[in-house]
C-alpha positions, -999 to +999 in steps of 0.1 A: +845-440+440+879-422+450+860-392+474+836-388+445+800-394+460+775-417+439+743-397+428+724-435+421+723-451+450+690-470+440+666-471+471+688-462+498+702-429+480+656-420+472+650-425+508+681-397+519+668-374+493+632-373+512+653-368+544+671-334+526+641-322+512+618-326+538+648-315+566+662-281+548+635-257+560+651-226+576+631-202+602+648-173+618+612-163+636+623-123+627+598-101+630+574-088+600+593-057+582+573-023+590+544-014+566+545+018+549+514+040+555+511+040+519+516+006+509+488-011+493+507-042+481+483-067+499+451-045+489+459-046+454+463-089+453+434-091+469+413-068+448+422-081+420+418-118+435+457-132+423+487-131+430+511-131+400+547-150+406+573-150+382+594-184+374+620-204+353+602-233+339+630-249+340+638-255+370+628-291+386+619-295+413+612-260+422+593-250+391+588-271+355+566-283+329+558-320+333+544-341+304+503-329+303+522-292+301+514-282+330+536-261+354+542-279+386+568-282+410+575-276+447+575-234+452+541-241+427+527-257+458+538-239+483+523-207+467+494-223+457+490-229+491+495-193+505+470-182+473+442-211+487+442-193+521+444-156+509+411-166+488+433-157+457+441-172+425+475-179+416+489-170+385+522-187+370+538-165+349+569-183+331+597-148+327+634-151+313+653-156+344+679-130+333+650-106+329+638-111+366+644-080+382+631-058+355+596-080+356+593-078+391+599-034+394+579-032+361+549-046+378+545-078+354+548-101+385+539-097+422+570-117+431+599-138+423+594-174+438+610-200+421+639-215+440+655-183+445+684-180+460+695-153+489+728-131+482+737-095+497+727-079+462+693-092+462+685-084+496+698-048+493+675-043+459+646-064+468+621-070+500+630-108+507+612-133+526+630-154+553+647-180+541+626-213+539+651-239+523+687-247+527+711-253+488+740-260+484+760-254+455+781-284+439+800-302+411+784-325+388+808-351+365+797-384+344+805-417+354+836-419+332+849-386+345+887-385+359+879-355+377+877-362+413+883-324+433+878-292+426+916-294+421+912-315+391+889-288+375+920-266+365+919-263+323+880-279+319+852-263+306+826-259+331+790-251+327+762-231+345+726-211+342+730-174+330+714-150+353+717-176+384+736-173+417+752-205+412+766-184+377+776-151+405+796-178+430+813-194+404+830-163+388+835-149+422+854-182+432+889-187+435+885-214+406+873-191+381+906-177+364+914-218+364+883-227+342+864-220+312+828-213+321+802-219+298+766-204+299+736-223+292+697-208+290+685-235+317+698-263+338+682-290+315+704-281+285+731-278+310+725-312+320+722-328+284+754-314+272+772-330+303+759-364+298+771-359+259+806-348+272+804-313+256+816-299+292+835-317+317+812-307+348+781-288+354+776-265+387+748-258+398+723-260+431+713-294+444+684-295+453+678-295+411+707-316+408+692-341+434+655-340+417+668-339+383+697-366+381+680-398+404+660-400+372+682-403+350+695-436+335+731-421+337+756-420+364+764-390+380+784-385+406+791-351+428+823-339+442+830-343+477+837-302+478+817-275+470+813-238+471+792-233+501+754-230+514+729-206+499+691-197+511+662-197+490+635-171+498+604-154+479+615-116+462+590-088+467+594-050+453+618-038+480+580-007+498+557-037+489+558-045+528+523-057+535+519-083+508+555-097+518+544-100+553+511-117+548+531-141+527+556-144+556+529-151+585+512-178+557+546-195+556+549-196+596+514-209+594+523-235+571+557-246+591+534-252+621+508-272+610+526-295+591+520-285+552+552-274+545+570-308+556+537-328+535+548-305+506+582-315+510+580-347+509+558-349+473+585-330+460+601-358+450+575-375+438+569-348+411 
């Protein structure tokens, strides 16, 4: 495979991918961010009994529409969990992932939480969670592929999601004057136009890639190089303090009895 790891691996490659998704969970144990006297964030989910998250259907594992049309997906879980023991109903509201700030400060959505990723922008402009999974951010080819590096990028057309931090690391990388960078709306069309050869590699986070790819009938394969680790965390409104706390202490709550690692482990049964 000349450095280029396999994404089939049959069996052995299903039974790692429960090992990185169960195993990724990332706690720092920081203290709650102070409350504002006038912060009625929590009060106002709770009186009016949901708690509204905004989301890229199109985004397995974290967030998609399977077959019966129904939007499922790992982060669903998890905050379906948090809404079950605020005594809350959660409501999924599908946004345009470009789009996500302006939802979020317009009030349309309580929150961002659909596999969103940590960078120094976001947490100056919004009130982030810690951290609860662990991405990293790699290069997808094809099977017949003779690209083997990030070296052997230079000159091919390479493709990634508008409006995603994968799309911010890859023009801020050193390989960016090098390629041609194509935009897609969501990873799934990505993905389709790689497997009919209408870019040469796709970039984007893996723990989609992962989900996504081992059920394909195709052959994938990822480079043995990437651009780094990223963190994916739950965006509030930068003064709604209370609401992202109580969120926060659910989490911890979670981690510690053992629902986060049950969760983790359907997600890739999804």
């Amino acid at each position: 495979m000349s450095g280029r790891r396999a994404f089939k691996l049959a069996a052995g490659f299903c039974t790692a991918a429960v090992l990185v998704f169960a195993g990724v969970f990332v706690y720092r144990n920081t203290e709650n961010k102070k409350d504002t006297q006038d912060d009625r964030s929590l009060d106002l989910v709770l009186e009016s009994n949901e708690l509204i998250i905004g989301l890229d259907t199109e985004f397995p594992p974290m967030g998609f529409v399977n077959e019966s049309g129904e939007i499922v997906g790992f982060d669903i879980d998890l905050a379906q969990e948090v809404c079950d023991r605020l005594g809350v109903e959660l409501v999924k509201q599908p946004i345009d992932w470009d789009y996500k700030e302006e939802y979020l400060y317009t009030g349309a959505i309580d929150c961002i939480w659909n596999g969103f990723s940590v960078t120094p922008e976001r947490a100056a402009e919004m009130n982030l969670s810690d951290p609860y999974l662990k991405n990293t951010l790699i290069f997808v080819v094809t099977e017949q592929s003779t690209i083997k590096n990030m070296s052997d990028l230079k000159g091919k057309t390479v493709g990634v999601q508008s409006g995603s931090s994968a799309k911010e690391a890859l023009e801020e990388s050193y390989l960016a004057s090098d390629i041609n960078i194509r935009f897609f709306d969501d990873n799934l069309e990505m993905t389709n136009e790689l497997k009919n050869n209408g870019i040469d590699a796709a970039f984007f986070d893996s723990i989609m890639a992962y989900y996504f790819l081992l059920s394909d009938n195709e052959q994938y394969y990822v480079l043995p190089d990437s651009l780094g680790e990223e963190e994916i965390a739950v965006a509030f409104r930068n003064d709604d303090y209370s609401l992202r706390n109580k969120v926060q202490e659910i989490l911890y709550e979670m981690k510690s009895d053992g629902t986060l690692a049950e969760i983790s482990k359907k997600m890739v049964r999804l």
